[in-house]
C-alpha positions in Angstrom: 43.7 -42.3 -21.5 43.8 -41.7 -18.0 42.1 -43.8 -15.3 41.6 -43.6 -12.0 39.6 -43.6 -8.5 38.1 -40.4 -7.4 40.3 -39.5 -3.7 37.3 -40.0 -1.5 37.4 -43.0 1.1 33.8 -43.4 1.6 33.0 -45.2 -1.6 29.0 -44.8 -1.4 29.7 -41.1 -2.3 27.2 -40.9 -5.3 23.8 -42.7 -4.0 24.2 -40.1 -0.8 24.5 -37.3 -3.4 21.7 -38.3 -5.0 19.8 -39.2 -2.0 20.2 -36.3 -0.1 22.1 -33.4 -1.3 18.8 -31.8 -3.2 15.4 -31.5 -2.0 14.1 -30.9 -5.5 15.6 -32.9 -8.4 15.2 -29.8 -11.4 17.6 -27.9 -9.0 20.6 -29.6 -11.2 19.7 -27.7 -13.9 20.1 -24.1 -12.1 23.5 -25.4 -10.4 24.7 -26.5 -13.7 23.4 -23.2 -15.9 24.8 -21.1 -12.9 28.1 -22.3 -13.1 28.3 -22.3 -16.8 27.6 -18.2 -16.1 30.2 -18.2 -14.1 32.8 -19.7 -16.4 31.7 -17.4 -18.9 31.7 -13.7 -17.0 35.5 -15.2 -15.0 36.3 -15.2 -19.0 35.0 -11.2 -19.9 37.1 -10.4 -16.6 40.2 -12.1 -18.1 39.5 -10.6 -21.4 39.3 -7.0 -20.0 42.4 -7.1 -17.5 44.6 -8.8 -20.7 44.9 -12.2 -19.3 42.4 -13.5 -22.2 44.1 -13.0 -25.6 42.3 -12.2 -29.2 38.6 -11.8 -29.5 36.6 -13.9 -27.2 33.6 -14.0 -29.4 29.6 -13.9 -28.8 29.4 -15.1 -25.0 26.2 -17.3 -24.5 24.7 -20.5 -23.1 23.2 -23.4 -24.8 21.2 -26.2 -23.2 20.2 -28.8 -25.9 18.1 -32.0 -25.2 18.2 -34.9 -27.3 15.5 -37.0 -26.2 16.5 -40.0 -28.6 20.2 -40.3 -27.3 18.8 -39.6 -24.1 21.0 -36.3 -23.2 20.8 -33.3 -21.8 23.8 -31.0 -22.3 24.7 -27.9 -21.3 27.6 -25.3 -23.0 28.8 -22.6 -22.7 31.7 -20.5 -24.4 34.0 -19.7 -20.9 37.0 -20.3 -19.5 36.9 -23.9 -20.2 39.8 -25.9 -18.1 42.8 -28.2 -19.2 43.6 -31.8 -18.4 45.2 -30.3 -14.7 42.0 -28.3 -14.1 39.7 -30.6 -14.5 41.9 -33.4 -12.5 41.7 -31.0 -9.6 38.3 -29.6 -9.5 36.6 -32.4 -10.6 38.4 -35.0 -9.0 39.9 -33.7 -5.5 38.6 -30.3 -4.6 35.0 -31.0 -4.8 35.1 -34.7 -3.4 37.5 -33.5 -0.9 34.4 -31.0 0.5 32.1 -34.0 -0.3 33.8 -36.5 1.9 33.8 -33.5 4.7 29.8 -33.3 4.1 29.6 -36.7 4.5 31.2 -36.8 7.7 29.3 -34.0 9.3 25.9 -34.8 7.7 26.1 -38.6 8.5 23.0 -40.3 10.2 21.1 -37.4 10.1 17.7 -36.7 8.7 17.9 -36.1 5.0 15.8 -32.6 5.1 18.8 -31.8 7.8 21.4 -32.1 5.4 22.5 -28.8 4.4 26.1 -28.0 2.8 28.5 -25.6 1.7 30.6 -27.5 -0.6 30.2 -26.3 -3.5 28.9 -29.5 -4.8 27.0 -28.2 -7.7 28.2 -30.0 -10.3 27.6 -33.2 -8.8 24.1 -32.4 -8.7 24.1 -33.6 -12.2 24.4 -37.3 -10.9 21.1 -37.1 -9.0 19.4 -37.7 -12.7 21.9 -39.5 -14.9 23.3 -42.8 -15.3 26.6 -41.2 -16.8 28.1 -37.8 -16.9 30.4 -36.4 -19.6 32.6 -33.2 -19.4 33.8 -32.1 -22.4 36.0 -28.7 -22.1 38.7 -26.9 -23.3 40.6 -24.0 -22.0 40.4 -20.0 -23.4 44.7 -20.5 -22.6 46.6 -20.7 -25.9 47.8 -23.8 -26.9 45.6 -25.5 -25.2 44.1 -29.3 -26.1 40.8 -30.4 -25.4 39.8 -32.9 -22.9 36.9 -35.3 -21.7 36.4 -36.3 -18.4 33.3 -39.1 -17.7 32.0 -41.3 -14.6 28.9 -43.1 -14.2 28.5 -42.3 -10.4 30.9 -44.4 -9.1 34.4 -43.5 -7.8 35.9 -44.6 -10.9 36.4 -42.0 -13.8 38.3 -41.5 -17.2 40.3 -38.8 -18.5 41.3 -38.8 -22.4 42.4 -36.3 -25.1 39.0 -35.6 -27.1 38.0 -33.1 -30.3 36.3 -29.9 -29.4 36.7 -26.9 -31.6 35.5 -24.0 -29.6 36.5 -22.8 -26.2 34.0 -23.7 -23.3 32.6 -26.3 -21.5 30.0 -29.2 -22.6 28.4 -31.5 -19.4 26.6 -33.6 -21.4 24.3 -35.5 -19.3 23.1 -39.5 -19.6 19.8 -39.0 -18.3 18.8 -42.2 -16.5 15.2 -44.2 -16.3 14.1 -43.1 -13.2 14.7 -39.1 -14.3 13.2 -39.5 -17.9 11.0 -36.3 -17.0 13.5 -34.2 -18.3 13.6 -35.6 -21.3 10.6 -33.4 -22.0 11.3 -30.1 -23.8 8.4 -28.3 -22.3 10.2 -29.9 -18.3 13.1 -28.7 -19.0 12.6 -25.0 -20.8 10.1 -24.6 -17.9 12.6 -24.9 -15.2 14.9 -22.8 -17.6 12.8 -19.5 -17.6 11.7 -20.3 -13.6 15.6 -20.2 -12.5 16.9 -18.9 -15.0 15.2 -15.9 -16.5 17.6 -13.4 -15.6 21.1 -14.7 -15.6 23.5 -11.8 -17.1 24.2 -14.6 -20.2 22.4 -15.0 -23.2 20.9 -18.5 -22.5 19.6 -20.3 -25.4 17.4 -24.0 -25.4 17.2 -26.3 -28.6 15.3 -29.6 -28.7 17.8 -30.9 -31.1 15.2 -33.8 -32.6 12.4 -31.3 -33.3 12.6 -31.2 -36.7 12.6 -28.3 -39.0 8.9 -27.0 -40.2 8.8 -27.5 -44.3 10.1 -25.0 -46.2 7.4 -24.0 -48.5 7.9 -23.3 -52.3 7.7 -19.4 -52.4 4.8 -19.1 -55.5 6.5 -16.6 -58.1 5.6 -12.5 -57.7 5.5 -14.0 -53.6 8.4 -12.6 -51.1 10.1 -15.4 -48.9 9.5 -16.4 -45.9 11.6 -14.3 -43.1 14.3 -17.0 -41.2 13.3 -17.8 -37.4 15.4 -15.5 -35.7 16.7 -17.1 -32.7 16.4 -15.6 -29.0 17.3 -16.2 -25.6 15.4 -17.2 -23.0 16.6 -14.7 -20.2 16.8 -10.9 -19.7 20.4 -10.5 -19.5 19.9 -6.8 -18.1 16.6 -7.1 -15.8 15.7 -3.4 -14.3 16.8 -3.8 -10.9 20.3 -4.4 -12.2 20.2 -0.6 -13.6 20.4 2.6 -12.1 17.1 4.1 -11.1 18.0 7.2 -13.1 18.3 5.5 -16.4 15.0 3.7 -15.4 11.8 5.8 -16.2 8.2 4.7 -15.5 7.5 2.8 -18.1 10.6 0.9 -17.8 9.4 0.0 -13.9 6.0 -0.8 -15.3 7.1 -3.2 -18.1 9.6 -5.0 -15.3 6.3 -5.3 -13.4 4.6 -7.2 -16.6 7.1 -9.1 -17.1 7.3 -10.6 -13.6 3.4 -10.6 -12.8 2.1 -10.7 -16.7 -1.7 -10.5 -15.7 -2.0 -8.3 -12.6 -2.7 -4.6 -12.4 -0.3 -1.9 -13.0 1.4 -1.1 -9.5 0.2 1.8 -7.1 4.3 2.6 -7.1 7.7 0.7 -6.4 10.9 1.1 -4.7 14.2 0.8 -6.2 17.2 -0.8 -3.5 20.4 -0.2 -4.0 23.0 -0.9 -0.8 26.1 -1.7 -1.2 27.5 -0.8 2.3 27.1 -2.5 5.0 25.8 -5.2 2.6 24.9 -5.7 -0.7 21.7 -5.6 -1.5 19.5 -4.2 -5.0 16.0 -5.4 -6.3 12.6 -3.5 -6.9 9.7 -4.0 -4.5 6.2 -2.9 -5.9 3.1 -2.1 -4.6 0.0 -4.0 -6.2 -3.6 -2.8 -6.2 -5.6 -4.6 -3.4 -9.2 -4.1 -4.0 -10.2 -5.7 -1.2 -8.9 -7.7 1.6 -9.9 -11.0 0.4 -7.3 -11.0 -2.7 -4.6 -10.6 0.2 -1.6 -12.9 -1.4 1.4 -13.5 0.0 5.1 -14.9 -1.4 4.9 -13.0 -4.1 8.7 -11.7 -3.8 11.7 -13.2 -5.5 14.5 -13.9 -4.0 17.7 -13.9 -6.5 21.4 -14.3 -5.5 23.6 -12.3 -8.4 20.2 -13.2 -10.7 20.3 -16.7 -9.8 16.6 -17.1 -8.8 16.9 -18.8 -5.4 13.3 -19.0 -4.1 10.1 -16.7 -3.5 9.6 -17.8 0.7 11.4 -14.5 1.7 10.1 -14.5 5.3 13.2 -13.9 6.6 14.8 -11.1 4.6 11.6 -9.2 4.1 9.5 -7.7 7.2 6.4 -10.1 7.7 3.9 -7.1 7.0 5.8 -6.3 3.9 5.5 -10.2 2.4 1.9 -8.4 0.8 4.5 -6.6 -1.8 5.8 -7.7 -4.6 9.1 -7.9 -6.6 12.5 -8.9 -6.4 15.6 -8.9 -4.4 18.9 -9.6 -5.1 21.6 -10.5 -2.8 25.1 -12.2 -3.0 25.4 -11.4 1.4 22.7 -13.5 2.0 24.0 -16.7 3.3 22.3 -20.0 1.7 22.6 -24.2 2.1 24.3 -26.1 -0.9 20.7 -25.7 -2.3 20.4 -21.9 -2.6 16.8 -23.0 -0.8 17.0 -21.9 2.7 17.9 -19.1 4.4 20.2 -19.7 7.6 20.9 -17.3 10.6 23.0 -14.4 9.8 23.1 -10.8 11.0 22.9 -9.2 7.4 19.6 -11.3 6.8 18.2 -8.9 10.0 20.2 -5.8 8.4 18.2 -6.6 5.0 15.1 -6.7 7.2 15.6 -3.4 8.8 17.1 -1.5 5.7 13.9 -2.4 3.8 11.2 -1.5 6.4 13.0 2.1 6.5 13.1 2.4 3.0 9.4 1.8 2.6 8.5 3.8 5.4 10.6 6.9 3.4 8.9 6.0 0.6 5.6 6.5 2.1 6.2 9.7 3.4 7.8 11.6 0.8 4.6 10.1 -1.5 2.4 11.4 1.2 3.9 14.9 1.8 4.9 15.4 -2.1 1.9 14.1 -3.6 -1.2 14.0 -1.1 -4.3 13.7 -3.0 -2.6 10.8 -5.0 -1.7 9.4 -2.1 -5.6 9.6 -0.3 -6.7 8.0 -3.8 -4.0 5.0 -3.4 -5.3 4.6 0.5 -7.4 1.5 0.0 -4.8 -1.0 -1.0 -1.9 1.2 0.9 -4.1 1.2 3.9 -3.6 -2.6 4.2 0.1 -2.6 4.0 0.3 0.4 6.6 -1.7 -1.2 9.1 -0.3 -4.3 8.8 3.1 -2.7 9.2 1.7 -0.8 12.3 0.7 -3.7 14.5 3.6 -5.6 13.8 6.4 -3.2 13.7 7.1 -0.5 16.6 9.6 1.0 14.1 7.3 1.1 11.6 4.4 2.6 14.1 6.6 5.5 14.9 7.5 5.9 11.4 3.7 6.4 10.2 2.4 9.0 12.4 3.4 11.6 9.6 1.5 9.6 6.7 -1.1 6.9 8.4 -4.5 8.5 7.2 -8.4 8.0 8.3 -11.2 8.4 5.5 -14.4 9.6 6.9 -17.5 8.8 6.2 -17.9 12.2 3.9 -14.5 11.0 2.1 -12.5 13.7 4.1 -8.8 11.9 5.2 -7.2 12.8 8.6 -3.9 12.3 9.6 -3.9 11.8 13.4 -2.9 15.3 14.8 -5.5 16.3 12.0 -8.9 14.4 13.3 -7.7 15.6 17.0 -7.9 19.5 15.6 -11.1 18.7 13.6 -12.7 16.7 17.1 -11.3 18.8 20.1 -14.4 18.0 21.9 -14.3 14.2 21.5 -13.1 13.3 24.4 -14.2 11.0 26.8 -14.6 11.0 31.2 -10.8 10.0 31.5 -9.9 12.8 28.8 -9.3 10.5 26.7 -9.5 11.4 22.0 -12.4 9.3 20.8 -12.2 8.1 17.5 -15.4 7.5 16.4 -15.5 4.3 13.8 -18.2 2.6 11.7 -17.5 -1.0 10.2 -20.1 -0.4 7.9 -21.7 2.7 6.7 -24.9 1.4 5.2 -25.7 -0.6 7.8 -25.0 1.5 10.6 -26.2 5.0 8.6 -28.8 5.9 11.5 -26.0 5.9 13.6 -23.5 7.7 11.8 -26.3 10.3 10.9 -27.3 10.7 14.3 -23.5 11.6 15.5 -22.6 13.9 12.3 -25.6 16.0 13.3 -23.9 16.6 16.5 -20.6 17.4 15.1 -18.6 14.3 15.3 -16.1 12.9 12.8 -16.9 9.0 12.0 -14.3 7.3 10.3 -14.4 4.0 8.0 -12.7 0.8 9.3 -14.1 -1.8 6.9 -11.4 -4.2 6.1 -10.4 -7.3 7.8 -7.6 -5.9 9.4 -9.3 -2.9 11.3 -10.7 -5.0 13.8 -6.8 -6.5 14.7 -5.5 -2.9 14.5 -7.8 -1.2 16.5 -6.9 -3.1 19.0 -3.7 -3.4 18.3 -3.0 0.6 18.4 -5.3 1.5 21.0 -2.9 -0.5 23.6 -0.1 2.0 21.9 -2.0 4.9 21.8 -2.3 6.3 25.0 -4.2 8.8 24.3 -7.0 7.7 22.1 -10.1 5.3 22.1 -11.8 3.6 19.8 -15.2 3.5 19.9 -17.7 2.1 17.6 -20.8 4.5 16.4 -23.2 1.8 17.7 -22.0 1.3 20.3 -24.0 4.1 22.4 -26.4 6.6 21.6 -24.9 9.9 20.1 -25.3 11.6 23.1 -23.7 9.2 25.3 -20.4 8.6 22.9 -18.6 11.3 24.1 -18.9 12.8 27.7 -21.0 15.3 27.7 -23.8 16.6 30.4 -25.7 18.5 28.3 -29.1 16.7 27.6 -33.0 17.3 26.9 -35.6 17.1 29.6 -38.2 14.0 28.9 -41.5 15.1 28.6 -42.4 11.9 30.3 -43.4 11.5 34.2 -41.8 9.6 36.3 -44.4 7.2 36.6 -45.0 7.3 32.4 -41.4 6.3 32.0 -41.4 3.6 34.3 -44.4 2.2 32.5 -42.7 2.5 29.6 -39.5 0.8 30.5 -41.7 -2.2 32.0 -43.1 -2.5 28.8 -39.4 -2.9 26.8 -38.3 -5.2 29.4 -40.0 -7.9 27.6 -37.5 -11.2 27.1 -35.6 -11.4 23.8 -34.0 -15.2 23.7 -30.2 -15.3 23.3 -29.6 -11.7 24.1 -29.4 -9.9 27.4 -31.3 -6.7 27.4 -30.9 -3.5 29.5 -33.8 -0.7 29.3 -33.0 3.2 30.1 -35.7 5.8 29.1 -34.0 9.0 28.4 -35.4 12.6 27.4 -33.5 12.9 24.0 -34.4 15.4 20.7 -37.9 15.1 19.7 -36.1 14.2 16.0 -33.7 11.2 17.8 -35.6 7.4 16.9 -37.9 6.2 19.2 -35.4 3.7 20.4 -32.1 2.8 19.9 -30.2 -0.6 20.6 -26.8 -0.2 21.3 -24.0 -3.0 22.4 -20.5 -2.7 24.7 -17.6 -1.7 22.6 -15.5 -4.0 24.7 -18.2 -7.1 24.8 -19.1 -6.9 21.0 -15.4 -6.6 20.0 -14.9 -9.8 21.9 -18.0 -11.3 20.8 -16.8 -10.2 17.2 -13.1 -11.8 17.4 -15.2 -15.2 18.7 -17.3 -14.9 15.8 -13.3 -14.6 13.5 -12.3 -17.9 15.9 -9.6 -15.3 18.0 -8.6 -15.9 21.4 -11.1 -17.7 23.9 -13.2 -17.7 21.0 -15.4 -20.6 22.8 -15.9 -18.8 25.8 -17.0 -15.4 24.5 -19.4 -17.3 21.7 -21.1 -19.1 24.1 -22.0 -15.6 25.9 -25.1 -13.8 25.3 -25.3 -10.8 23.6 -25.6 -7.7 26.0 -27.9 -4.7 24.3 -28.8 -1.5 25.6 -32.4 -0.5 24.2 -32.1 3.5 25.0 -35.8 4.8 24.3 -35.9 8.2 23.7 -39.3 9.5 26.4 -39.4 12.7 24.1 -40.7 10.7 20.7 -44.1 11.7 20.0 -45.3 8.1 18.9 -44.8 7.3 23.2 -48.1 9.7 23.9 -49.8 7.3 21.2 -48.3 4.0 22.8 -48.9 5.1 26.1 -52.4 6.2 25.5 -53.1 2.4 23.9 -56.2 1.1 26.0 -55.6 -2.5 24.8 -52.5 -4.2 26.3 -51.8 -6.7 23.8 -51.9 -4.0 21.2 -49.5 -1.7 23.4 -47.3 -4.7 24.0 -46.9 -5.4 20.1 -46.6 -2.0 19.4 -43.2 -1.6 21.4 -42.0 -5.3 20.9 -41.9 -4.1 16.8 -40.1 -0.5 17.8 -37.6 -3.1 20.3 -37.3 -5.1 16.8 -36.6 -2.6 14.6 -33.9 -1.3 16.8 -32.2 -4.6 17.2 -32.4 -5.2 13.3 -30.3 -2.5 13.0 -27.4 -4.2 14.9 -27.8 -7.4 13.0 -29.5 -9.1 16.0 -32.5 -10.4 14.9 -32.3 -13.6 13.5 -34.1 -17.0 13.5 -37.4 -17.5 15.1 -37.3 -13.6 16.8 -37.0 -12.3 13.1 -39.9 -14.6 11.7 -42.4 -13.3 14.6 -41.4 -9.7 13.9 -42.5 -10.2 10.3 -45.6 -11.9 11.8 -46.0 -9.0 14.4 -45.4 -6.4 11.4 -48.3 -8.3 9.3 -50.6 -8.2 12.2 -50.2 -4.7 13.1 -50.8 -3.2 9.5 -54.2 -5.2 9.1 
């Protein structure tokens, strides 16, 4: 037996390890799994160059927990390493790096102290009170060996018994890390890191005992065995090539990663290997409505090591609404596999998937339209969001970003100018006619469609952000709400009907709508509109209710703009028969309640009546019908 002192001066080595070297304590398990998959594929790549002789046998990974003894080890069938191997890597290599980290990381914060040591293994002390290594090498002739320590400098090195090739770490779990003592703990973290390591990984709970083996009845057929099966998909689809992949093979990948969602609108398959390496599958999910928005749904893997799912940094911010996988061995990452760090291939990544998604769009779009229209809801979101955040992206999506009318017509943008030639305002400026909601503001959008204008929906929460967003990038177009003028006001025209009013009849008649309206700031013009137009219409600025509107979200100077009245317009059209009626009223108080209710009615059509002014218009509406 062979005894010695680990070379590393700093002799508090192990409680800094533990301390400090992992932010969450089940990482061990991934560090030690992954480098048992290592061992084992560094053994099929001796094996098909020559360098491994004879059959090397089924290749697979066993973690078995024995609660009683207190252990947790984990095997594999690899390259295994002899007496000099295991004195070098275990006992200078590694510590040499460690006493470097040390060094470096010393008095710093412990969430500052990121490696890249390679000190995966030594993970393994963070939760045990001992560790055993147990290995023997594929090489022939070759003698088994175990190596143990129990967190101090001080280790042991003797012959030992082990008949196949491979590594065991057979872990001494200690008090304080008795969680993962706990089948259910430990398969858990198994399928969460693990699920798609290119070995067969297999987990036994060595202390559950077998079920009792019934006594098959005579004429009866026995019992089938348990077949045993691995915990991981050794060949997950993103690891294949997309033409050996069909639909339902992109679909079942999608079950198995999100088991209760939707079957995706469609997905993209990466596959870079120059200037970078990079492959994976991002999906688009159904989004029935902006409220079921959910981010960090991605999964970041490092040659199918799962690593994390906060992919901020790889993945384009308005593109953290897909979902999926990535894979990528460039992508730098701390001793943890946690954290990204600064690199230029991260911003590569980041580039080469916002391009790929923008392709992706517009072959979809130019290939298969009407599919496309019908997928507009939840692609809308992802579009948009790509649009205000992403210049490349905004130049990218002029040949597939859509509108929807309010007839369920779609426009692309050189489309709605054709169709709305005319819809331009004083400074010559497009006018894109919105609504934020069709049921509400129906009179409005009725009233424009009969003159020949094209409203389009904007209904989800983003519209309002990229409305504003584009129109600063748009040069050429304006948004403007349908409410936010009369129809023939929206666009600049000079056309118009003469009123049928005198002067002196209008000016009675605007007197008598200039009555005060508490929290609202009210403007009167009498105009001679179409005999079929309402009697009057309340309208609000598209620049102060957009304003008023990002207050209401808390946006910027939300306090100021809240505090604000409410500016209406009440346009009252002098050509409406019912003013003859009004006008012709002999009793004032009458008159006066007659075109308070037709102010009212017009106001409860942009939402502003509310509180006390609601109830007295109920009141008002009582009174007037008795």
């Amino acid at each position: 037996m062979q005894k010695g002192s680990i070379r590393v001066q700093t002799e508090n080595i192990f409680p800094i390890i533990k301390k400090f070297l992992y932010s969450e304590h089940d990482i061990f398990i991934r560090e030690l799994v992954s480098n048992a998959v290592d061992a084992t594929q560094k053994l099929k790549t001796l094996s098909s160059i020559g360098e491994a002789k004879g059959d090397i046998g089924e290749l697979r990974i066993d973690v078995l927990l024995d609660a009683e003894k207190k252990t947790l080890t984990i095997r594999d069938r690899g390259v295994g390493m002899t007496e000099e191997e295991v004195d070098k890597y275990l006992n200078q290599v590694a510590f040499s790096g460690a006493e470097e980290f040390l060094e470096k990381y010393k008095g710093q914060n412990e969430n500052n102290i990121i490696g890249h040591f390679g000190l995966g293994f030594y993970s393994s002390f963070m939760v045990s009170e001992k560790v055993e290594v147990v290995t023997k090498s594929f090489k022939e002739g070759a003698t088994a060996v175990r190596w143990e320590c129990d967190g101090s400098p001080e280790f042991t090195l003797e012959p030992a018994e082990k008949e196949f090739r491979g590594t065991d770490i057979i872990l001494h779990i200690n008090e304080e890390s008795k969680e993962f003592l706990e089948p259910y703990k430990v398969k858990s973290i198994l399928e969460k890191f693990c699920k798609f390591l290119p070995v067969p990984i297999y987990f036994k709970d060595v202390n559950k005992k077998a079920e009792e083996i019934k006594e098959v009845k005579e004429g009866e057929e026995p019992a089938e065995p348990i077949v045993e099966k691995p915990l991981n998909n050794t060949t997950p689809a993103w690891t294949k090539k997309p033409a050996d992949l069909t639909k339902e093979d992109y679909e079942n990948f999608y079950k198995e990663l999100y088991p209760f969602n939707e079957t995706p609108l469609f997905w993209i398959h990466l596959n870079v290997d120059y200037p970078f390496n990079l492959t994976g599958i991002l999906y688009f999910p159904k989004i029935k409505n902006s409220y079921e928005i959910q981010k960090d749904k991605i999964q970041l893997y490092s040659n199918q090591v799962f690593v994390t799912d906060e992919v901020k940094d790889i993945v384009p911010e308005f593109l953290m609404l897909l979902q999926g996988v990535i894979d990528s061995p460039d992508i730098p990452l701390n001793v943890s596999r946690s954290y990204l760090q600064g690199d230029p291939n991260v911003r590569k990544i980041n580039a080469h998937i916002t391009k790929k998604v923008a392709d992706k769009l517009e072959e979809l779009f130019r290939n298969e339209r009407t599919e496309f229209e019908q997928k507009w809801e939840s692609l809308g979101l992802f579009v948009k969001y790509g649009m205000m955040t992403d210049d490349k992206f905004l130049e990218k999506s002029n040949s597939f970003f859509i509108m929807e009318d309010t007839t369920g017509k779609f426009f692309t943008k050189e489309e709605y100018v054709t169709a709305t030639a005319s819809q331009k305002n004083k400074d010559g400026k497009q006018v894109i006619l919105y609504t934020t909601n069709p049921v509400q503001q129906d009179a409005y959008i009725q009233q424009a469609t009969a003159k020949g204008y094209v409203v389009v929906k904007a209904e989800t929460l983003v519209d309002a952000a990229f409305i504003n967003t584009v129109e600063m990038k748009w040069n050429d177009f304006i948004f403007t709400r349908v409410d936010a003028d009369i129809a023939d006001n929206l666009i600049d025209k000079t056309e118009g009907a003469e009123s049928v009013l005198t002067k002196e009849e209008s000016e009675q008649l605007k007197k008598l709508f200039e009555q005060r309206q508490e929290g609202l700031h009210v403007t009167v013009e009498v105009k001679g509109l179409s005999a079929e137009a309402p009697p009057v219409t309340a309208t609000r600025p598209e620049q102060m209710r957009r304003m008023k509107d990002m207050a209401a979200a808390g946006g910027g100077m939300a306090a100021f703009y809240a505090q604000m009245p409410d500016e209406v317009a009440l346009t009252v059209n002098g050509n409406h028969p019912i003013y003859k009626n009004i006008l012709a009223e002999a009793d004032a108080p009458q008159q006066e309640k007659l075109v308070k209710n037709l102010a009212d009615l017009a106001l409860l059509s942009q939402g502003l009546l509310t509180g006390k002014n609601l109830t007295q218009f109920i009141t008002r509406s009582v009174e007037l019908m008795g």
